[in-house]
C-alpha positions in Angstrom: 0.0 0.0 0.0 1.3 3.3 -0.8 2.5 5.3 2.5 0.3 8.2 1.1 -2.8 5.8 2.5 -1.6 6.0 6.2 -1.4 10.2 6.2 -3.7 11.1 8.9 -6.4 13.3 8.2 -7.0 16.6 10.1 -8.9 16.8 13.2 -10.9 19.0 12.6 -11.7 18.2 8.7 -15.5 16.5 9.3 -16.1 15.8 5.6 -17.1 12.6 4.5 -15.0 13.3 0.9 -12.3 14.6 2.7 -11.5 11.4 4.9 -11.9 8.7 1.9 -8.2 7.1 1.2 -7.2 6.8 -2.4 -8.2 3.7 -3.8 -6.1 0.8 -4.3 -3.8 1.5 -6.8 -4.2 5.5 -6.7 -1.3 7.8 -5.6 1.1 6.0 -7.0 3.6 7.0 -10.3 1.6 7.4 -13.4 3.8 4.9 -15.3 2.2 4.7 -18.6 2.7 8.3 -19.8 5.3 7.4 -22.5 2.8 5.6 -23.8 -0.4 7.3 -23.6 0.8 10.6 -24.6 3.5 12.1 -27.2 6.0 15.2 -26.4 5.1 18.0 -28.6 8.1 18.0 -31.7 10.6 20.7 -31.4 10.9 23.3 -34.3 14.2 23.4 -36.6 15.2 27.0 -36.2 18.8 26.9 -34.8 19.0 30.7 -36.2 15.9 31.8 -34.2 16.2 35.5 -33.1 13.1 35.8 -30.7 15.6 34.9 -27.7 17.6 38.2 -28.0 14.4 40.4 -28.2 12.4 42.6 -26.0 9.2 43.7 -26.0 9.0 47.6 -26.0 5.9 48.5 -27.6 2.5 47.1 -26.8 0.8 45.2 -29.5 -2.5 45.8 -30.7 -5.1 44.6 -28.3 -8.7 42.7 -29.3 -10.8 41.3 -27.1 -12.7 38.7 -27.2 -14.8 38.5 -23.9 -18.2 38.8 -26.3 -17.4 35.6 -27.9 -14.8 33.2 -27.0 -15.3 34.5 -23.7 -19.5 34.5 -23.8 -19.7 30.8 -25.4 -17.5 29.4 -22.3 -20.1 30.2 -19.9 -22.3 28.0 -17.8 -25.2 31.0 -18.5 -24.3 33.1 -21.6 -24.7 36.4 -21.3 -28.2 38.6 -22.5 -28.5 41.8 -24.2 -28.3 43.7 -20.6 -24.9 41.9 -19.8 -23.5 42.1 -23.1 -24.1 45.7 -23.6 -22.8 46.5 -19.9 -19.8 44.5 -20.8 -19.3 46.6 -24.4 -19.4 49.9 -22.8 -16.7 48.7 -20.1 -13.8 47.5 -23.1 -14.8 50.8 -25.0 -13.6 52.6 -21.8 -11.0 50.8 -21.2 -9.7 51.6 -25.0 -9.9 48.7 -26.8 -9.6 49.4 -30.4 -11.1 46.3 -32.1 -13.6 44.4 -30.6 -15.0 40.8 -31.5 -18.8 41.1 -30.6 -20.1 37.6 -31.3 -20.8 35.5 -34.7 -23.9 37.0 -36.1 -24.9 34.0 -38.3 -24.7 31.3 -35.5 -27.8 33.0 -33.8 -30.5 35.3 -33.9 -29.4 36.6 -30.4 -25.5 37.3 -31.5 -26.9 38.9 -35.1 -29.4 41.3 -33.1 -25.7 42.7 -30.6 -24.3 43.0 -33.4 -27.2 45.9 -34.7 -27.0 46.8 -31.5 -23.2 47.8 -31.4 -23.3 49.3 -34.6 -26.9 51.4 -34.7 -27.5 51.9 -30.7 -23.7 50.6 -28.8 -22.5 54.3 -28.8 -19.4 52.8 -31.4 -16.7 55.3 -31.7 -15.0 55.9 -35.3 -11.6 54.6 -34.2 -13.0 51.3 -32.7 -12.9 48.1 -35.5 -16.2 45.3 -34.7 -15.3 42.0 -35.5 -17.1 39.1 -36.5 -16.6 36.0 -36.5 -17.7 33.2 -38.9 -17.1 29.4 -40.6 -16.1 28.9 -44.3 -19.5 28.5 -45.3 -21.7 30.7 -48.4 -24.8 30.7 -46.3 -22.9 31.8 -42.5 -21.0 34.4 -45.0 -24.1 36.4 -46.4 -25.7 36.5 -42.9 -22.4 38.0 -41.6 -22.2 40.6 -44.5 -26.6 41.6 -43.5 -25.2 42.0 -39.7 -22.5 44.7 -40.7 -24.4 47.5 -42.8 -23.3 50.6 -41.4 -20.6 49.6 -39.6 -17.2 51.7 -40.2 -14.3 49.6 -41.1 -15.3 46.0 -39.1 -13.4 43.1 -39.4 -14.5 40.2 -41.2 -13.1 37.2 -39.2 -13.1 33.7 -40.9 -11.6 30.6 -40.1 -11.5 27.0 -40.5 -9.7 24.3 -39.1 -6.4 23.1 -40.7 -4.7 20.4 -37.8 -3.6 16.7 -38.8 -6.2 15.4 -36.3 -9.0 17.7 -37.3 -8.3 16.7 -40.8 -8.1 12.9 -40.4 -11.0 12.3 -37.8 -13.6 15.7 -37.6 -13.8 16.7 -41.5 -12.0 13.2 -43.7 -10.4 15.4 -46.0 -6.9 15.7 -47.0 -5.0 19.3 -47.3 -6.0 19.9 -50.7 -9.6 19.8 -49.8 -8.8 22.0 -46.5 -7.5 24.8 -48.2 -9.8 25.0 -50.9 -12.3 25.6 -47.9 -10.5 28.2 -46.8 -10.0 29.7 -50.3 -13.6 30.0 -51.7 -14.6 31.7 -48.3 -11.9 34.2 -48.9 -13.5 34.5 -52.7 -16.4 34.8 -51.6 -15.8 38.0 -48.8 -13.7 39.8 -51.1 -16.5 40.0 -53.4 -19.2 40.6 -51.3 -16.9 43.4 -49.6 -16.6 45.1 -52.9 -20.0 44.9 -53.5 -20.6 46.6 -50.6 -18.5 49.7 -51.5 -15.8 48.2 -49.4 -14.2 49.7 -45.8 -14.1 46.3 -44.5 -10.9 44.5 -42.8 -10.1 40.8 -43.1 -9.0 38.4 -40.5 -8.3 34.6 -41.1 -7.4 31.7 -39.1 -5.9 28.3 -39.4 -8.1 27.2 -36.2 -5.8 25.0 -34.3 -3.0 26.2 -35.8 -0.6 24.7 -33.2 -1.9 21.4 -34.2 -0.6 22.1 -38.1 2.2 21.4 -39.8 4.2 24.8 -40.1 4.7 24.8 -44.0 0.7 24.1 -44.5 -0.4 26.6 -42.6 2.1 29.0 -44.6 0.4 27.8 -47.8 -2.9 28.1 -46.9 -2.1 31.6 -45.0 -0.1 33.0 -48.4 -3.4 31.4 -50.6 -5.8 33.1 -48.8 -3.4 36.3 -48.7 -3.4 36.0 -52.8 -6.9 36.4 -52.8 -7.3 38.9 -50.2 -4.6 41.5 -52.1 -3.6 43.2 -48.5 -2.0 46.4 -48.9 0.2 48.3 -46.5 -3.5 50.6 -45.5 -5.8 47.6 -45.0 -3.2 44.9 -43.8 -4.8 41.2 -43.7 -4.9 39.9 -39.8 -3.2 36.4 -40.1 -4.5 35.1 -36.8 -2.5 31.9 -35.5 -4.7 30.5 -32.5 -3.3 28.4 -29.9 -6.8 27.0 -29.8 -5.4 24.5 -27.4 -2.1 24.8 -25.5 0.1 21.6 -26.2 3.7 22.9 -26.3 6.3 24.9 -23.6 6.2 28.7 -24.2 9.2 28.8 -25.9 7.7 26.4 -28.9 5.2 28.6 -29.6 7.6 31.5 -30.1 9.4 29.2 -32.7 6.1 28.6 -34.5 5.6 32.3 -34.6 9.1 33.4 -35.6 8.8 30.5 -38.2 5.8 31.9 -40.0 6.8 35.5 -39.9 9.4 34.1 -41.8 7.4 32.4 -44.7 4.5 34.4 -44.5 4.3 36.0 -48.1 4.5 40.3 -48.5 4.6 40.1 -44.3 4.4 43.9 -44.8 1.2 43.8 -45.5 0.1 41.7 -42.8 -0.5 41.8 -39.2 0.3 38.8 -37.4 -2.4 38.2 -34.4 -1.8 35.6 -31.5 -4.5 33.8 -29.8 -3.1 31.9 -27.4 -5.2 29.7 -24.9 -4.3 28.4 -21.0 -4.5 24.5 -21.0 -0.7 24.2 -19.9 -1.1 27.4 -17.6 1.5 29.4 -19.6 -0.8 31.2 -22.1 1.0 34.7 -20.6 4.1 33.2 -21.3 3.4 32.2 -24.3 2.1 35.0 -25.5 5.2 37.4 -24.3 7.5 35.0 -26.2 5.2 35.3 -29.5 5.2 38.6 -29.2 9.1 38.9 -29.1 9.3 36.1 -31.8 7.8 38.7 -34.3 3.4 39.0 -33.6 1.8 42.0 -34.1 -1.3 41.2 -32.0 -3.0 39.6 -29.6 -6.2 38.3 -28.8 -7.5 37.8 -25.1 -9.7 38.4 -22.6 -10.1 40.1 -18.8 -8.8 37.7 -16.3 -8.1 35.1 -18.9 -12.0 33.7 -19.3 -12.6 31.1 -22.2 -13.3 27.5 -23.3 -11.6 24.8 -20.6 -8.5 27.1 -18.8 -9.4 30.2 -20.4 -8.1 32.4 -23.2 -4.6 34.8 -22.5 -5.6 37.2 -19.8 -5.4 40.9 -21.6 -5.1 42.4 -18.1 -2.5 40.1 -16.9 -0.1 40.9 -20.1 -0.9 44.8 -20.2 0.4 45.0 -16.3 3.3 42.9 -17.3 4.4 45.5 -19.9 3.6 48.5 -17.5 5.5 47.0 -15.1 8.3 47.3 -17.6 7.9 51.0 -18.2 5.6 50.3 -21.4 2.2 52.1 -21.8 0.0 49.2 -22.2 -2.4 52.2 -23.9 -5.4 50.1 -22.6 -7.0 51.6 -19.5 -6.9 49.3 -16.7 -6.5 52.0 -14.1 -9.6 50.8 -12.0 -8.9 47.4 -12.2 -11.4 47.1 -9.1 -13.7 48.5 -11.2 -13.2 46.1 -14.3 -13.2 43.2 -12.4 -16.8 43.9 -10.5 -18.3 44.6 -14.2 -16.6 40.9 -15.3 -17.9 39.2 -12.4 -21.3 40.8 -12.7 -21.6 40.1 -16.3 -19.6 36.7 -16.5 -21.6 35.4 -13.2 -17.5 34.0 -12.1 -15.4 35.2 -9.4 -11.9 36.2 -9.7 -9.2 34.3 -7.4 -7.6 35.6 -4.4 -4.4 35.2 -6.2 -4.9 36.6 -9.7 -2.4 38.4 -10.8 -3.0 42.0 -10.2 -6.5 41.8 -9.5 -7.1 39.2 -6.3 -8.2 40.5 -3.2 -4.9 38.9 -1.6 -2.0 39.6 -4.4 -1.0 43.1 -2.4 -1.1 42.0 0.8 1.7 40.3 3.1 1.3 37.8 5.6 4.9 36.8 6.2 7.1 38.8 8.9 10.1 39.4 6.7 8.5 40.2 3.7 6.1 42.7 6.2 9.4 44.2 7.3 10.8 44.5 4.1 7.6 46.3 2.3 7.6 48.8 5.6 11.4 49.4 4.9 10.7 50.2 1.0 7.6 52.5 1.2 9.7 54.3 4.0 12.3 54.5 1.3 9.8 55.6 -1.3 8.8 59.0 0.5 12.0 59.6 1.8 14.0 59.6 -1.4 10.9 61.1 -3.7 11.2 60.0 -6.4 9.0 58.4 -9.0 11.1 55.7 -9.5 8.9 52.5 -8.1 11.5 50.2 -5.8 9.5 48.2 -2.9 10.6 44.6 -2.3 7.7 42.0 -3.3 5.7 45.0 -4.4 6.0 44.7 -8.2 3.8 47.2 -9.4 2.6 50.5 -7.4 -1.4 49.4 -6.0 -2.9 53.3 -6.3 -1.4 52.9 -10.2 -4.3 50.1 -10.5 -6.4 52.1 -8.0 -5.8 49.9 -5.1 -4.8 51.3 -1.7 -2.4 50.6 0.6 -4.6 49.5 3.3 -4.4 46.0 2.5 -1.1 45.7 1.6 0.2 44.3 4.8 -2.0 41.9 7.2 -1.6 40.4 10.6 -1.9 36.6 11.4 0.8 34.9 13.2 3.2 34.6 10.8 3.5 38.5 10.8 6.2 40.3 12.3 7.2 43.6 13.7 7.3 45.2 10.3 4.0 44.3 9.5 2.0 45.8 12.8 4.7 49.0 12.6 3.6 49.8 8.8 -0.1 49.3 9.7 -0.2 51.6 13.2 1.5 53.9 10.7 -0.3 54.2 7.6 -3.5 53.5 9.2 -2.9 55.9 12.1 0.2 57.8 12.2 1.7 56.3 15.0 5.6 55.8 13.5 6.6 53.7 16.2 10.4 52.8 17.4 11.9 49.6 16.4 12.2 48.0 19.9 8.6 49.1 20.9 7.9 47.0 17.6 9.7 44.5 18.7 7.6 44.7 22.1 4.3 44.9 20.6 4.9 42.2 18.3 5.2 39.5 20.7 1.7 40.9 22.5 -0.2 40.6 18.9 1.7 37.4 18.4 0.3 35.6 21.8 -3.4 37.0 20.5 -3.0 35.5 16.7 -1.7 31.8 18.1 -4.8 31.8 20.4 -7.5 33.2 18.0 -5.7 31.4 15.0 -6.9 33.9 12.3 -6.2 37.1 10.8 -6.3 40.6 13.2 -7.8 43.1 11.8 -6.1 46.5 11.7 -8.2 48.0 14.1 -8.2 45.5 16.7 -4.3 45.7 16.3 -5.1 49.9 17.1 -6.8 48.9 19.8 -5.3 46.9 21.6 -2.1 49.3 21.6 -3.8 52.2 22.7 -5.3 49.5 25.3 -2.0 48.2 26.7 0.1 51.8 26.4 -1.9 54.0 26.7 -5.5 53.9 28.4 -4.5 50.7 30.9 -7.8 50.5 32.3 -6.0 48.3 34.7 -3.2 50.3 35.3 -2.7 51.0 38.8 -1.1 54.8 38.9 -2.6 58.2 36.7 -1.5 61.4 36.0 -3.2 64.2 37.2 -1.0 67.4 36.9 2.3 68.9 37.9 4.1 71.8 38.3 7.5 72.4 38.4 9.7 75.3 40.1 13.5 76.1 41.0 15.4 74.4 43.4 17.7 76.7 45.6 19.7 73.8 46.3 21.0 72.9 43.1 22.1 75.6 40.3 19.7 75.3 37.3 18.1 72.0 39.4 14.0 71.9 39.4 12.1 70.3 41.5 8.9 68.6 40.3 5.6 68.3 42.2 2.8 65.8 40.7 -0.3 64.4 41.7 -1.0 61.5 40.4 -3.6 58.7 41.3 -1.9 55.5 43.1 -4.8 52.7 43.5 -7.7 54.9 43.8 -6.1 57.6 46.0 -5.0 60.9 45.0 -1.2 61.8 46.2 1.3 64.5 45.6 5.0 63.3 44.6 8.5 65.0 44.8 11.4 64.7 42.6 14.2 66.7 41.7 16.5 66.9 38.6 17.0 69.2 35.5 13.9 69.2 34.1 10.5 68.0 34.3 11.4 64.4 33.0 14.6 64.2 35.1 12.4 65.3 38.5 9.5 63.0 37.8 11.7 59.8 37.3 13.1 60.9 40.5 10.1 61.0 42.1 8.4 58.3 41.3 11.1 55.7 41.6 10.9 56.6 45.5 7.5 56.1 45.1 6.9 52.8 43.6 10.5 51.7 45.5 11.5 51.0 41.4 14.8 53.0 40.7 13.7 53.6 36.9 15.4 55.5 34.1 14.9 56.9 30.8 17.1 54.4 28.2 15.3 56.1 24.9 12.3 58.5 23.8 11.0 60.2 20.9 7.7 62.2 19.7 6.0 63.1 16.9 2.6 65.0 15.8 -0.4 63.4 15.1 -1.6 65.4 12.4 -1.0 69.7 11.5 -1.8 72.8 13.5 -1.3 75.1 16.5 -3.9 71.9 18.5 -2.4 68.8 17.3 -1.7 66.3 19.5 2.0 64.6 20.2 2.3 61.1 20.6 5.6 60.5 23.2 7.1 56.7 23.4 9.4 56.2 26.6 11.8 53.6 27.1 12.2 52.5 30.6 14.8 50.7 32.0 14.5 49.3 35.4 16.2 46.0 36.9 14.1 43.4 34.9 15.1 45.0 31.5 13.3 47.7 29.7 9.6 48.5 29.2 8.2 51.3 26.9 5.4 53.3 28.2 3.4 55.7 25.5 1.2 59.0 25.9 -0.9 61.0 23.8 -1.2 64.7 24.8 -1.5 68.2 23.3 1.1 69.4 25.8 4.3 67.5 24.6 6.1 68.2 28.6 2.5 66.2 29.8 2.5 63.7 27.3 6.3 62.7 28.2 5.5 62.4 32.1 2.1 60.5 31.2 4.5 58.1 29.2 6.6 57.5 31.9 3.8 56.6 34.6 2.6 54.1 31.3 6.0 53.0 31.5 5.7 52.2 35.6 2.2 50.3 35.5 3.6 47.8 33.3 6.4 47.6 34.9 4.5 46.9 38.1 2.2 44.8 36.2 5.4 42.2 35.8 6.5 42.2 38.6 3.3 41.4 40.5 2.9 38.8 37.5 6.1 37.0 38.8 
């Protein structure tokens, strides 16, 4: 039996699912892949340039949410959703737009009206449909578009070994001559129509071709097309499903911008998919290896793993210093409209976009995002540079508030840079170190996140308000002492257990005296190791926040004080400072 079978479940885990073993025979090596499944055949390009490139421009962008994305969905979406979604791409920029494919349905053919009579279109923005090889899907396409300005006619038919041999039982011949009298047929119809129409064709599952016939059928349909430098033909080269590494498909694309016949004229469009989980990749690489385009959609939606994510990629380039030049500025925005119109959530984790990819558990990595936006402000400059920050949150139109979060794996820098950002408070590195252990004790027994407040809260608790404390400040005054030459002595009441008393000290100066005096009275000799202020907030009545750092026999203890009166906040601090020093000792 495999040792996986003997792994205990969790306690606490009640499910019935959840506490089935494997069955016999399951967890084990999956020894018959060699001979269930084939590695994907390498390309022969030992001069291939893509590796030495860059991207520094972003390509041109189509999305294709309305139909690749719309036909993957458990509930399609209706007019209401549809027209919702539209009006979101158009304001995030999108320049060419597939809307659906207006002879599959009456429903797609009535959007596409829609868009063009009602949709609000702008001049500078390209429809396209989509649409099969076929005379009959043709004409309906060509009835859907009157009116439109410059749309793109998108048509396609599938050109793989498999889909030859098992889906259609012809041989290449026969599937290029599909492909051939469809592109006959929309040139004519296009110039019947006074023309202003754009042309887009794809070898559907390209990456399932063999490289030199999807170059011929490409260059044939090309011939008939007669692309010119101001209407360029879109050769679109669709990963319909993802069976190779990234690098592979950069080959493939490098290849046929190679062989592609008068490439000036032509605009090479990629369409990658996500089965292997590296459509991103993939389409970076393609993009270096010489494409021109790319078709995607938000957060990656589509048939099985999804299309490439357009948001993801766009971010990736920004992040580079590369104006994207689509808007995805309120990306908080874009993704409630896609899970409102798509009826799917977006992960946690999704790049950019999940609820959890700006935030920081972890205690170093806390520590090390406090230490780089402290660096940020101080240096001002608008060059970005915050460890495992990637990419500022506001330029996305996320805050900062969530950036850093406190479980028990959080450390000092984590609970320093919320008390800060969240409230001002710029606490010193020891009393970080201090507080942490006392959020620390409260995560391991609660065993979840703290929320920021309850972190506030508990460190004005502890420092500040003690409602257990046993001494309070009332007042003091200070005056000269004839004794000593610029010596003062320091008179302050205080509260000690419910009782009112007056205490004595003398020393330089208010801080000096009252240390003086209240180590006599709580029979503590105590002494100021470190302190420091700072405002909380602007003007002649803003309060000063004062951290003391006692030491005393046992070690040191920080006391804090919030005050308008900086002299009153420091002495308040110090008598912090003494109840929790008591506190500890009458723990022991």
């Amino acid at each position: 039996m495999s040792a996986i079978h003997n792994v205990p479940m969790p306690a606490s885990d009640t499910t019935i699912e959840a506490r089935k073993p494997f069955p016999e025979g399951r967890g084990k090596t999956m020894t018959n892949a060699a001979e269930k499944y084939r590695p994907y055949g390498q390309i022969d390009l030992p001069d291939r340039t893509w590796p030495t490139k860059t991207i520094d421009a972003p390509p041109i962008w189509c999305s294709v949410d309305l139909r690749d994305g719309n036909q993957a969905l458990v509930d399609p979406m209706g007019h209401e959703r549809k027209a919702r979604f539209f009006a979101l791409l158009l304001a995030m920029n999108f320049k060419e737009i597939e809307i659906g494919f207006p002879s599959a349905s009456q429903t797609d053919f009535d959007f596409v009206r829609w868009c063009i009579e009602e949709g609000g279109t702008p001049d500078d923005v390209s429809l396209q449909v989509l649409v099969q090889c076929r005379p009959e899907l043709i004409s309906r396409t060509f009835e859907s578009l009157e009116g439109s300005v410059k749309p793109i006619v998108h048509f396609y038919n599938s050109t793989s070994e498999l889909q030859r041999r098992i889906v259609f039982d012809k041989d290449r011949a026969g599937i290029k001559q599909i492909a051939t009298d469809a592109a006959k047929m929309i040139a004519d119809m296009a110039a019947k129509a006074g023309g202003g129409y754009r042309f887009q064709y794809s070898p559907e599952s390209f990456t399932g071709t063999e490289l030199e016939f999807a170059a011929e059928v490409c260059n044939a349909v090309a011939e008939i097309i007669q692309p010119t430098p101001e209407n360029k033909l879109i050769v679109n080269l669709p990963a319909t499903v993802e069976m190779s590494t990234p690098n592979i498909h950069a080959d493939q694309i490098e290849w046929m911008c190679r062989n592609l016949d008068n490439r000036e004229n032509l605009l090479v469009s990629i369409h990658p998919h996500n089965d292997r989980g590296t459509a991103v990749a993939a389409t970076e690489l393609a993009l270096m290896a010489g494409g021109d385009r790319v078709e995607g959609t938000l957060f990656g939606n589509g048939e099985r793993t999804g299309n490439v994510d357009i948001v993801t990629l766009a971010l990736n380039m920004y992040t580079q210093g590369i104006d994207p030049l689509i808007d995805v500025s309120d990306i908080n925005r874009i993704k409630d409209v896609y899970e409102y119109c798509n009826q799917l959530a977006v992960g946690e984790r999704h790049p950019y976009v999940g609820e959890l990819v700006y935030t920081a558990f972890s205690g170093s990595h806390q520590d090390a995002i406090n230490k780089g936006m402290k660096a940020v402000r101080q240096q001002n400059k608008p060059l970005w540079e915050v460890p495992y920050l990637p990419i500022d949150p506001k330029d996305v139109g996320r805050s900062y508030e969530a950036i850093i979060r406190i479980n028990s794996q959080s450390g000092k820098g984590g609970i320093a840079y919320i008390l800060q950002e969240d409230y001002g408070l710029n606490l010193p590195r020891n009393l970080q170190v201090e507080f942490r252990e006392d959020v620390q004790r409260i995560t391991d027994e609660e065993g979840r996140e703290l929320q920021a407040n309850r972190i506030y809260e508990r460190f004005i608790e502890r420092y500040v308000t003690q409602p257990e404390g046993r001494l309070r400040f009332v007042n003091h005054v200070t005056k000269p002492d004839s004794n000593v030459a610029e010596g003062r002595i320091v008179e302050a009441t205080i509260v000690d257990g419910g009782e009112e008393i007056v205490i004595t000290g003398r020393g330089t100066g208010p801080i000096d005296g009252f240390i003086d005096g209240l180590s006599r009275h709580i029979g503590v000799d105590i002494a100021v190791h470190d302190y420091s202020e700072h405002s909380l907030g602007t003007g002649s009545d803003a309060r000063a926040i004062c951290y003391m750092e006692i030491a005393h026999a046992g070690g040191r203890l920080f006391g804090v004080a919030i005050n308008k009166n900086i002299v009153t906040a420091s002495l308040v601090a110090i008598l912090s400072a003494a109840n929790r020093i008591l506190a500890s000792s009458a723990a022991q």
